[in-house]
C-alpha positions, -999 to 999 in steps of 0.1 A, spaced: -415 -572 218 -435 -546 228 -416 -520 254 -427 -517 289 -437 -484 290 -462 -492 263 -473 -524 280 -482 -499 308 -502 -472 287 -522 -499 269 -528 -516 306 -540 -482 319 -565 -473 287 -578 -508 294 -583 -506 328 -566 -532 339 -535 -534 367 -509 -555 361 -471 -561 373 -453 -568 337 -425 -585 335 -399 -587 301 -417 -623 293 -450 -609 291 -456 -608 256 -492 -621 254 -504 -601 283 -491 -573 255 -515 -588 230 -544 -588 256 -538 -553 262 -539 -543 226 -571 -559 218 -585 -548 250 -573 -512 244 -600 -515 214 -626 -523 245 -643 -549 222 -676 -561 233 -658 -601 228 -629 -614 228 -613 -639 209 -588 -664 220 -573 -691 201 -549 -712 225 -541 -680 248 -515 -700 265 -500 -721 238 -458 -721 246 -463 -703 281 -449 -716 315 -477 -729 341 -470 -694 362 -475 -677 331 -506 -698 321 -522 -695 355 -519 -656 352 -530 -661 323 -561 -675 332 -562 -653 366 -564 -623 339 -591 -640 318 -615 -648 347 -609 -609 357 -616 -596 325 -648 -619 318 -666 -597 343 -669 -568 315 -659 -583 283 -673 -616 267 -648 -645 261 -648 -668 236 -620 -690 240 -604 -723 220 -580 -742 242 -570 -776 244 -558 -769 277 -586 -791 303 -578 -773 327 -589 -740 311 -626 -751 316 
């Protein structure tokens, strides 16, 4: 797991704001690859074994983010489109 502190450095380099909590191990991944600030991003099943909170931030995150960075994103999730 990636420690919080870090989780917070990578969030402010991205530019993003977040409230982390210790389950928030994908938003971590986000964060590295955005760090990178890649002109797309690719997801494959972003919120594959997440809770539905955890999903919709998820997805709250993702719709955030798709103002400044392309998505391309594989989910079998309907309710993702």
């Amino acid at each position: 797991m990636i420690p919080r502190a870090e989780l917070q450095r990578l969030a402010a380099l991205a530019g993003v704001r977040v409230e982390l909590q210790e389950r928030d191990y994908v938003l971590g991944c986000f964060l590295l690859a955005l760090a990178q600030q890649p002109a797309i991003l690719f997801l494959d099943e972003p919120t594959a074994n997440v809770d539905a909170q955890a999903s919709f931030s998820i997805y709250g995150l993702l719709r955030e983010l798709n103002a400044s960075v392309t998505i391309l994103l594989i989910s079998h999730d309907l309710s993702a489109i």
